[in-house]
Every structure is written in C-alpha cells, then in structure tokens.
VEXNURO-139952 format. One line per field, with one value per residue (C-alpha): residue in one letter; residue number from 1; x, y, z. Coordinates in Angstrom, 2 decimals. Each point is the difference from the previous one (the first is absolute). Example, Ala and Ser with C-alpha at 12.3 -4.5 7.8 and 13.67 -1.06 7.14 Angstrom:
<nodes>
residuo: [A S]
num: [1 2]
X: [12.30 1.37]
Y: [-4.50 3.44]
Z: [7.80 -0.66]
</nodes>
This chain:
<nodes>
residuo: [X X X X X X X X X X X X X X X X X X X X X X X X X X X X X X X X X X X X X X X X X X X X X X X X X X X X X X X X X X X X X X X X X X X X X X X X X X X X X X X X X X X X X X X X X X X X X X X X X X X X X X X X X X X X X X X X X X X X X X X X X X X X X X X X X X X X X X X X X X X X X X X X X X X X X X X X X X X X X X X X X X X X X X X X X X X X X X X X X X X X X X X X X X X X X X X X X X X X X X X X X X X X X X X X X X X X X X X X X X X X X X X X X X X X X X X X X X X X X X X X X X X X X X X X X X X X X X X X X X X X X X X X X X X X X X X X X X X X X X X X X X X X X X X X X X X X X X X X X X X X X X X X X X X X X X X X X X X X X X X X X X X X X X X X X X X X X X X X X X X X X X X X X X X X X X X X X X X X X X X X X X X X X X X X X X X X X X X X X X X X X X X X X X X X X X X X X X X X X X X X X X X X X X X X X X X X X X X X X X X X X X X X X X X X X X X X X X X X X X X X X X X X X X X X X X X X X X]
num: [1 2 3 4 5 6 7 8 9 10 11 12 13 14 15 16 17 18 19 20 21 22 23 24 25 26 27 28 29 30 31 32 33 34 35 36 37 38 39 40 41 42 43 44 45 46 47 48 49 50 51 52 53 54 55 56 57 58 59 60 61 62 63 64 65 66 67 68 69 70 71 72 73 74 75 76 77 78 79 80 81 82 83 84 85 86 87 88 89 90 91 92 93 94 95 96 97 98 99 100 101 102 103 104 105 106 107 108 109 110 111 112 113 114 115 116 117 118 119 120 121 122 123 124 125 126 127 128 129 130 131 132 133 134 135 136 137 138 139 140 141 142 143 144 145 146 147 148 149 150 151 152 153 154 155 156 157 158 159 160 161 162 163 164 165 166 167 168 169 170 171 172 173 174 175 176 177 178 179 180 181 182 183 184 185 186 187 188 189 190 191 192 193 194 195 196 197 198 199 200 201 202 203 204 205 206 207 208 209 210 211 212 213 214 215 216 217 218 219 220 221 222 223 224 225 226 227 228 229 230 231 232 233 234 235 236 237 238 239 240 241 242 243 244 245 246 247 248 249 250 251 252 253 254 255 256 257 258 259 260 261 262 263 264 265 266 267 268 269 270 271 272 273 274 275 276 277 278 279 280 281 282 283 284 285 286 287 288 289 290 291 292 293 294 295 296 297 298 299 300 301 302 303 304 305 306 307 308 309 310 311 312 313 314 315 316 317 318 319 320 321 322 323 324 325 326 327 328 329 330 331 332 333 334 335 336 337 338 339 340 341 342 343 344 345 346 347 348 349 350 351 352 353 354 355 356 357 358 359 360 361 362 363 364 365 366 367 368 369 370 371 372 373 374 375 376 377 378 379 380 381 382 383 384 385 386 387 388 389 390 391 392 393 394 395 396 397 398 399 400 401 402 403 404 405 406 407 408 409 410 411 412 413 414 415 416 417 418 419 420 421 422 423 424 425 426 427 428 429 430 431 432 433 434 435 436 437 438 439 440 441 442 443 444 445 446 447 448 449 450 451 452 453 454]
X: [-60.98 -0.57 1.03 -1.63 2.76 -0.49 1.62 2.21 1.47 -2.34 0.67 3.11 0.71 -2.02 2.65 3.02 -1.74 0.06 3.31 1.69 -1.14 1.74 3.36 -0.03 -0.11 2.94 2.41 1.85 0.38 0.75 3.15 1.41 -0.93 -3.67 -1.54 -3.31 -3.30 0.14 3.38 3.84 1.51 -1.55 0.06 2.71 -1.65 1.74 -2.05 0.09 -1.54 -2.58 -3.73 -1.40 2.55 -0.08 -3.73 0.45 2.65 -2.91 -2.19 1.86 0.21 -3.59 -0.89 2.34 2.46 -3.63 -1.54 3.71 1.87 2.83 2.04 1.03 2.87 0.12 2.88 -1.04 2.27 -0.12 -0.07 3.72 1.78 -2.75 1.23 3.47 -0.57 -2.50 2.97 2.64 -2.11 -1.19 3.20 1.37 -2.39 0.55 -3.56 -0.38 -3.25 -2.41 -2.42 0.76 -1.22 1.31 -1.71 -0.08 3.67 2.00 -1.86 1.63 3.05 -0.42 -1.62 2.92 2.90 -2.59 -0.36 -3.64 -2.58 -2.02 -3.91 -2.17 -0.30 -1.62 -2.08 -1.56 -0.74 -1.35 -3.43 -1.31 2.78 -1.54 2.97 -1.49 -1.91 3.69 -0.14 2.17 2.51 0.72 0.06 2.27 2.29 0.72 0.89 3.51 1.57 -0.17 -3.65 -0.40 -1.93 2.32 -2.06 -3.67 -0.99 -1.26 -1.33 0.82 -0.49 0.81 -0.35 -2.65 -0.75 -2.18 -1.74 -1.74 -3.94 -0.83 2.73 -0.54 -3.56 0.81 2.55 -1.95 2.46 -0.43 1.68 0.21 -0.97 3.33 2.12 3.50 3.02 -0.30 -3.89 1.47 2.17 -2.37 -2.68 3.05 0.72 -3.42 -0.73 3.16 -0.80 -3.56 -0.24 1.95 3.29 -1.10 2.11 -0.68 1.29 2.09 2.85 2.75 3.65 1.46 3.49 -0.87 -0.25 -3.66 -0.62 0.38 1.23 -3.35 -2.19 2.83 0.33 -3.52 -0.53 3.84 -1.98 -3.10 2.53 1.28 3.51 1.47 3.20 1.28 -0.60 -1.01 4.48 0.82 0.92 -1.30 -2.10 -0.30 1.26 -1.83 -2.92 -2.99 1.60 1.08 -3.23 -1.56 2.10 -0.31 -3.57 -0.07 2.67 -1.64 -3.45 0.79 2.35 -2.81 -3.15 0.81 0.56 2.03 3.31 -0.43 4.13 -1.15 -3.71 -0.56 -3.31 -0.38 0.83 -2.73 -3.06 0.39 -0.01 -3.19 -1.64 0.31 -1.26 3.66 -0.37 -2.85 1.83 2.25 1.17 1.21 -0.92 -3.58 1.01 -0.15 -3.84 -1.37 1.84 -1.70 -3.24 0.24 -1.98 0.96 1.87 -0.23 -0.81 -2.10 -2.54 1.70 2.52 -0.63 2.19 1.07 2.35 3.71 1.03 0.88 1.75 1.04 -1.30 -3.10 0.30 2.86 -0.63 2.73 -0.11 1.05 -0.73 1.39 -0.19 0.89 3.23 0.76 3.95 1.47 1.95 -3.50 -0.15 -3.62 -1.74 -3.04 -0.78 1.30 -2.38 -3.06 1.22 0.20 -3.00 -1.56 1.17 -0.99 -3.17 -3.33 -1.08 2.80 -1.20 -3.43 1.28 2.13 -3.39 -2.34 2.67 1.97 -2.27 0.05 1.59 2.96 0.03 3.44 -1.85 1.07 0.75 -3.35 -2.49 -2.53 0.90 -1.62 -3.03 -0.44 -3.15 1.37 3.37 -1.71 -2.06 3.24 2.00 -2.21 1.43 3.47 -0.73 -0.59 2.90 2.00 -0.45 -0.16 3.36 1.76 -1.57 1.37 3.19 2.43 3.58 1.65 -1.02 -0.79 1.47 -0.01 3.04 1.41 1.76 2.87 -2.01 -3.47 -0.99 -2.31 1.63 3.22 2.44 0.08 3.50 2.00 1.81 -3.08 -0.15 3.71 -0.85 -3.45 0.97 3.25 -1.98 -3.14 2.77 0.71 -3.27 -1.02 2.42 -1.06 -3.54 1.66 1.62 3.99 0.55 -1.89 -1.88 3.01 2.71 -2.18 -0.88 3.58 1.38 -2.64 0.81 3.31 -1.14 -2.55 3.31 1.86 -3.13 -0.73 3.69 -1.00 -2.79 1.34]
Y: [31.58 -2.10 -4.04 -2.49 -2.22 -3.55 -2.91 -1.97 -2.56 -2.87 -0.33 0.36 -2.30 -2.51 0.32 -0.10 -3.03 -1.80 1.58 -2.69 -2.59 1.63 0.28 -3.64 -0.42 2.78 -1.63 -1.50 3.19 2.31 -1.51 -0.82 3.00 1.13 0.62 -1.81 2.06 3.07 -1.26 1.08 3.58 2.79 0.72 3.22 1.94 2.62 2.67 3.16 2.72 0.60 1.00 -3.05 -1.91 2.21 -1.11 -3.56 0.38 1.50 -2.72 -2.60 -1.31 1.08 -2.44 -2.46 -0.75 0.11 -2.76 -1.87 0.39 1.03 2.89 2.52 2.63 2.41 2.01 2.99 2.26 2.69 -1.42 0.08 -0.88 -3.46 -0.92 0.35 -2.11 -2.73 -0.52 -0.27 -2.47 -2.44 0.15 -1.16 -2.89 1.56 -0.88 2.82 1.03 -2.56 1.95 3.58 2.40 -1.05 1.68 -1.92 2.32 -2.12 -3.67 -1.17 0.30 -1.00 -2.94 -1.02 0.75 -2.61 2.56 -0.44 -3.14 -0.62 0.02 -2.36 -2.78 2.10 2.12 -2.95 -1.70 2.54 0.51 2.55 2.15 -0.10 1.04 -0.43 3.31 1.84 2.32 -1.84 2.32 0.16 -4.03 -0.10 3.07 -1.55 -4.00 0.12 -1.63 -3.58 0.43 -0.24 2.45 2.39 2.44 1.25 3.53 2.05 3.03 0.65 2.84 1.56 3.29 2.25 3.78 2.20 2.84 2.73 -0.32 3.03 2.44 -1.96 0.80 3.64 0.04 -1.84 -2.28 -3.98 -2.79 -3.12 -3.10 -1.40 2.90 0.35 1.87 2.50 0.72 -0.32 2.81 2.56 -0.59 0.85 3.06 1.09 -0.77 2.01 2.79 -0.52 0.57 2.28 -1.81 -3.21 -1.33 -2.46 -3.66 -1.14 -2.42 -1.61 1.98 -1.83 -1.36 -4.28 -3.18 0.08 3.64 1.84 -3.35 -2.04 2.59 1.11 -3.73 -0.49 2.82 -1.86 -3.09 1.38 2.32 -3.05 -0.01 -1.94 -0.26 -2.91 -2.11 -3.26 -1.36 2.50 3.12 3.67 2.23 3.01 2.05 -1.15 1.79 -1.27 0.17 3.77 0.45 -0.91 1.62 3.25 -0.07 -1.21 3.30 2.77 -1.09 -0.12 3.66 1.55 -0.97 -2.11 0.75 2.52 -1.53 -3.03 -1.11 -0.46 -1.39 -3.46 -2.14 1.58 3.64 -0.94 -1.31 3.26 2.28 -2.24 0.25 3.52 1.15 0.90 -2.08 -1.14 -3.34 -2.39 -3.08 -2.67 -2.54 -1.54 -0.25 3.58 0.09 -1.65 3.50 2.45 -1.57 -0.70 1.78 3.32 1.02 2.48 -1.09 -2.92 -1.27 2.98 -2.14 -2.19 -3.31 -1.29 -2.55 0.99 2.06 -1.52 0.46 -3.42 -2.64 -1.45 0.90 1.67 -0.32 -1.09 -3.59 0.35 -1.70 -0.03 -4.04 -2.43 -2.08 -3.23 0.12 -3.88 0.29 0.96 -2.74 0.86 -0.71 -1.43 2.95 2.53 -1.76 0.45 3.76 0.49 -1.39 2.05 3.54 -0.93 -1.17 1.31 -0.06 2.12 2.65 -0.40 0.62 3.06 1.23 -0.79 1.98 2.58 0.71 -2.08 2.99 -0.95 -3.87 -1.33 -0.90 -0.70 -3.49 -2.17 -0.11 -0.17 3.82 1.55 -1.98 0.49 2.71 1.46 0.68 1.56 2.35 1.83 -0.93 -0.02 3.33 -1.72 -4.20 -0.70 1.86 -1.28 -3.78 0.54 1.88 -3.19 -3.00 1.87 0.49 -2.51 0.44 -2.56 2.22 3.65 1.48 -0.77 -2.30 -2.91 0.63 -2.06 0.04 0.67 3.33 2.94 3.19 -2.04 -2.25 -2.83 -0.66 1.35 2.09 2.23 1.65 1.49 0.78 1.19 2.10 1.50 0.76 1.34 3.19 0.01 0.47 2.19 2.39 0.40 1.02 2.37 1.84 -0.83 -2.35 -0.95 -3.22 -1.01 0.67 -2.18 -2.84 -0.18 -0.32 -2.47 -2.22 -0.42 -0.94 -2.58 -1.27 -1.21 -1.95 -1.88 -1.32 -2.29 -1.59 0.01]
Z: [-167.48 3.42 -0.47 2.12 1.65 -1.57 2.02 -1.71 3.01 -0.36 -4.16 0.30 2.63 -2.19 -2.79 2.04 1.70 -2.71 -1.47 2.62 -2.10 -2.94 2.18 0.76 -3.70 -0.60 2.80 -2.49 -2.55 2.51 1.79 3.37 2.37 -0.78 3.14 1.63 -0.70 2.68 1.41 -0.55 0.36 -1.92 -3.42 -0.73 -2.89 -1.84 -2.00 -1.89 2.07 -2.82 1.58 -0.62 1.80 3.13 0.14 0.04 2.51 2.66 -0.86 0.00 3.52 1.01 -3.12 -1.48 3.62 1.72 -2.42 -0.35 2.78 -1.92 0.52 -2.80 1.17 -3.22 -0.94 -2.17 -2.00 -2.81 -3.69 -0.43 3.25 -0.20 -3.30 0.91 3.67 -1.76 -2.80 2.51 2.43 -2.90 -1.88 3.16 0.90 3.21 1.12 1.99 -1.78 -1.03 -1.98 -2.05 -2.45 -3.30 -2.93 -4.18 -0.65 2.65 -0.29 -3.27 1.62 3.55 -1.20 -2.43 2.88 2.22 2.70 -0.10 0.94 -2.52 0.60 -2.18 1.75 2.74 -2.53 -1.76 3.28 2.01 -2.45 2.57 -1.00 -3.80 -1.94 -3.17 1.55 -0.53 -3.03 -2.75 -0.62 3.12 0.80 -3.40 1.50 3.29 -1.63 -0.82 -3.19 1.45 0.30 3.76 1.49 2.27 2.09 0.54 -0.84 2.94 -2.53 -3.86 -1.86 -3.62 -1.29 -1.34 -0.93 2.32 -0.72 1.99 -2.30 1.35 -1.20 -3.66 -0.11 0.98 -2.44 -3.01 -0.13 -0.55 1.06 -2.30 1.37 -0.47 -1.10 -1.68 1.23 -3.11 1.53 3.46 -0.71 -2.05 3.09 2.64 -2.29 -0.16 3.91 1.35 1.75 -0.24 3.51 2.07 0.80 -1.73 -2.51 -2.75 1.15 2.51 -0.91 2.33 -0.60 3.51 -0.39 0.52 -1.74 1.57 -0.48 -3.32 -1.97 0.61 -2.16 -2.17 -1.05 -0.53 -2.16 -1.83 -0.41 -2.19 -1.72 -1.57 1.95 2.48 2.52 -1.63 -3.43 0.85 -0.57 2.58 -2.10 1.83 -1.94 2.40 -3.02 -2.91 -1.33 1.41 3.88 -0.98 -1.07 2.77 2.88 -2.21 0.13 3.83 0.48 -1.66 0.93 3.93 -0.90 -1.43 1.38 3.16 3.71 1.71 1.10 -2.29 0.61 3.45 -0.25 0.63 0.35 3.06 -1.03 -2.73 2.46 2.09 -3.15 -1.36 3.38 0.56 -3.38 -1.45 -3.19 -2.41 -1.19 1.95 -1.82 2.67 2.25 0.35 3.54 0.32 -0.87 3.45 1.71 -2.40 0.49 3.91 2.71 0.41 -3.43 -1.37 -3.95 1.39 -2.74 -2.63 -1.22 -3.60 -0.96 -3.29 -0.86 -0.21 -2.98 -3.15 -3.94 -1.49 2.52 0.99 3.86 1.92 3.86 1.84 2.66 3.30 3.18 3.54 0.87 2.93 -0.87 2.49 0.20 -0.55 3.17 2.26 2.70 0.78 -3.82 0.54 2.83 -2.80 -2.36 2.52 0.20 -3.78 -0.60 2.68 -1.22 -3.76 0.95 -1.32 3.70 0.81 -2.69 1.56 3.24 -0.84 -1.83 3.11 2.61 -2.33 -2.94 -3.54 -1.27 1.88 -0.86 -1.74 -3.09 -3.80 0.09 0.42 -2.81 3.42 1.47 -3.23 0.17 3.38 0.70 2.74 -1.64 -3.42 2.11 1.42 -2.68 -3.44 -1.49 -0.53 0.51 -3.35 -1.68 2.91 -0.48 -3.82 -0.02 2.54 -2.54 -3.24 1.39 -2.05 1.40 -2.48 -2.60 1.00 -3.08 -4.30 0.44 1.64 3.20 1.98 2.88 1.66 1.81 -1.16 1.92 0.66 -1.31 2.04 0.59 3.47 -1.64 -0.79 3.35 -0.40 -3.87 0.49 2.52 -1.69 -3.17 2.04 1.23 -3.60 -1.28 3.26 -1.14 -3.29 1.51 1.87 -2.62 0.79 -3.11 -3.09 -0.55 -2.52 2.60 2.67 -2.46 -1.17 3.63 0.67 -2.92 1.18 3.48 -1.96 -1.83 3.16 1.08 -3.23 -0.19 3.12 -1.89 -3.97]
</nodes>
C-alpha cells in the first residue's frame, strides 16, 4: 500500500528545542567535553549492517543533521567483524567511536569494565523521550548490575513459531494456540512432504553462538536443563540438556530443512518464503519479511508463541541498542542522536517513507498501539509484543542460574564456548557424531569456563 509522507521537522524541532534546556541541566553529569547544541565535530557511529540500520543511515542527514546540525559519519560492518571492532574500541577508551551497536549479551560487561557512559540522567530528563514507553524487559536487559541504565534499544525481538495456515487446513491439521515441542513435532511429521518439496519445520543447524545455540538453548531451558547450575557446575550432559538436544537433533534430521548443518536464520527465511517448509521456529524479526510487499506467503503465515514443555513461556530477548562509550568527547550530541534513532518519531518516520512494515519496532509499548502499525503488522503484533514482555532472562529455565540471558549465557566467554559447542552440536545434525559424543566434548569445553567463576 501507498503512505502519505507526514512531516515530522517542526515536532521535532520543538523537542530538541527544548531538549537544550535539559542539557543545561545535564552539564554537570555528562563531563568536561560535551559539545554546544549543533556545534563540535561529528558524531562517529559504529553499527551492525543489519537492514534496519542501513535505513537509518539514509535518513539520517536529510532528518536528524538537517534539524541538528550535527553530523553523523557511520561505519557499518557484518555482525561479527562489528562486535569484534566495537570490543576493541570501548575496551580501549580509545574514543574513536562515540556511539555503537551494543546488544543486552555485551552490556553487563561493558558496563562493569566502565567502557560505557551511563544514560539515566539523560533518560529521566529528557520526558519527550518517554522511556517509561520502553518495553520492561528490555529497560531491565539493558541496566547493568549497578542499576544505571547503559544503552537504548533501537529494535528488540524474541522468538515465535510460524506456520503456513493454509497447508494446515489442507492437511487437517491444527495448531495449538500455544503448542508444545511433543505437538510441535507430530504436526512437523504430519506436514512433511505435504507439498511437493516442502518439508515439515525449519530449524537453525549453522555452526554460531547466534545461530544454532540460540534455539537449541531455548528449547534446553523448557526441557528443564541448563549450561550451568546456579555455583557454576555445567550440565550439558545431564539428562534434561541430552534430552533436549536429542529432540532438537532428530526433529531437524527427520523432518527439517535440506542442508540443516548449514542453515541459518537466513537459510530459514528463504526456505519459509519460497514455500520449502510448513513450520519455522525463530525470530519474530523474521515475520515483518514474510509479510512484506511482494512475498510470496504474504497474509498465509499463522503466529503462536514459542514452543513450550515445562515453562510458562520460552521466547528468547534480544535487542540491538545504542551504547554511549565513557571515553566519547561529544555526549550530549550522542545523547541528541540516541534519542533521535529510538524515537517514536523516528518509527513514524521510517513508517511514513519506507513502509511500517519496515519500522525497527519491539521495544515501545506505543508501536503496537499505533493504527497504522497494526494494519501492516496485525497478523504477528500481538504475539510479537506478548512474546518480548514474557521474556524473563534471570530465569528462563526451572532453576536458578549464575547469570542472566535466555539464548545465552551472559559471560564473554560465551561467544568462544557457544560457538565451539554450536560445531559440536552441528555435527551431530549432520550425521558425523552422536549427540553423546557432542555433549561430552562440550561439557568439557563448559568445564574450563566455569573454573574462572567457581
């Protein structure tokens, strides 16, 4: 459908009009070197080179830099090489970028090390910003131990099942409104081959702490397992995380995707768009592409919350936010920026020029009350922002853990171990070891990590 262009200048210049008054007030908390309103050098931004962020980096200097006067130079990188740069930068205090991607794995322990500015003081004093708007997990993900608030969230998401509604009708076959991975499983057996080259579900197999280990550990958590007791001792081979990556293993071997070992989340979205599987289980990021203009399964696709066994809910929390590093000569700018690109205007203005479909939502209460958002986005809003305020990363599973995080552990370490034990488990789905051989190697990996923290 057509959007009418709204303009957004004159509102916007209102609130950053009267965010001067609020930067008088923050001279104090924000240190020597914040820069005058629309003065100073530019602001260096690096980003993930996710969709989303592409977008705001076209709009930016026909909006914000044309309203501010400020200058944004972006650097934008794939997913790993900006993790590795942004960690290397801030761990510095180089200063070299003031403003980056950070997402709720890496903020407990940025903000610990002090690599990172902390935001309150501009949250709570900049009202137009309305951060009480924030979805709560996501305000509690992103405020570290201390209880400062560390970063804003630019989108969030979690995880949910989709279905194709039409090949269960034609098949008889019923989905539960919030189903269990023993249904799950029967429906993917029963929907496999029910069209010609369409298998039952499509699960991630990729090699990655952010690939096959996010689901895997979901499906752990509701199992009733976990990577570590809450003292520090591994579990990846007692019974209930066995249990779980056995089911995860043969259910992906037998009914899921062609070339699982090497499918991904976006090996998965291309199968689910082009009719290749009747069930993906993954991000609720991936539902704004499936029901976009032009796709192929647009308006045939049905959401329920993420599959379940022995919890309550199971959906993962993830968001890609703005962090503020300490060193950043430029805060009060950075602020104006952060505020911008987290805005609701700026979801209104990506939804007047690109589409709503296309807006970085999941983290304000406002986007899923907003009409114009439900009308392109009503077959998955609800599930959406139901599956984000459930999410409860201090306590995804049925026992205490040592520290917060749904389809991570949230220690540094995780990204070598995740990763290490994702080739493990990716080679069990592709037939070269058994699940015992994989969980046993992993457990000793797990071992060497807990012996820093015991």
């Amino acid at each position: 459908m057509r959007h009418h262009r709204r303009r957004h200048g004159p509102r916007r210049l209102l609130r950053l009009c009267a965010g001067t008054a609020v930067l008088a007030l923050l001279a104090g908390c924000a240190g020597a070197g914040g820069t005058s309103f629309g003065g100073g050098d530019a602001l260096n931004v690096l980003m993930v080179n996710n969709p989303q962020m592409v977008e705001l980096q076209k709009l930016t200097a026909k909006h914000f830099t044309k309203e501010t006067g400020i200058t944004v130079r972006f650097t934008v990188l794939p997913e790993n090489d900006v993790r590795d740069k942004i960690s290397q930068d801030f761990s510095n205090q180089a200063g070299q970028y003031d403003i980056a991607t950070i997402s709720n794995f890496e903020l407990p322990f940025f903000a610990k090390n002090g690599w990172l500015h902390a935001l309150d003081a501009y949250a709570d004093a900049d009202t137009a910003f309305d951060q009480q708007d924030i979805l709560p997990p996501l305000r509690e993900s992103l405020t570290a131990e201390d209880g400062k608030l560390y970063a804003q969230p630019f989108y969030g998401e979690s995880s949910f099942l989709m279905y194709r509604k039409d090949v269960f009708e034609a098949e008889g076959l019923t989905m539960p409104a919030k189903p269990t991975w023993t249904q799950v499983a029967g429906l993917a057996a029963r929907a496999d081959g029910s069209q010609r080259g369409m298998k039952g579900i499509c699960l991630r197999g990729l090699p990655g702490w952010g690939e096959v280990i996010a689901p895997l550990t979901t499906v752990v958590n509701t199992m009733g397992g976990t990577w570590f007791t809450e003292d520090w001792k591994p579990r990846l081979t007692s019974p209930e995380f066995r249990r779980a990556t056995e089911f995860y293993v043969d259910l992906v071997r037998e009914h899921g995707e062609l070339g699982a070992p090497q499918s991904g989340y976006a090996e998965c979205l291309n199968n689910m768009t082009q009719g290749k599987t009747a069930m993906w289980y993954d991000a609720t990021a991936g539902a704004g592409s499936l029901e976009a203009e032009g796709s192929p399964v647009k308006g045939k696709i049905g959401y329920v919350p993420a599959p379940v066994e022995r919890t309550d809910s199971s959906g993962w929390l993830y968001t890609w936010a703005w962090g503020m590093q300490k060193a950043s000569r430029k805060p009060d700018d950075a602020w104006k920026f952060i505020s911008w690109a987290s805005s609701k205007e700026y979801e209104e203005l990506v939804g007047s020029t690109s589409g709503w479909a296309n807006v970085p939502a999941g983290k304000r209460a406002s986007t899923y009350a907003n009409p114009a958002y439900r009308k392109e986005a009503g077959a998955f809003a609800d599930v959406t922002e139901r599956a984000i305020s459930e999410a409860d990363p201090k306590n995804p599973g049925t026992q205490p853990r040592p520290t917060a995080g749904i389809q991570f552990v949230g220690v540094p370490e995780f990204t070598d171990l995740g990763t290490k034990v994702a080739q493990e488990i990716s080679a069990a789905i592709a037939g070269r070891q058994s699940v015992d051989a994989a969980l046993s190697a992993s457990q000793k990996l797990a071992e060497k990590v807990a012996e820093e923290y015991r």
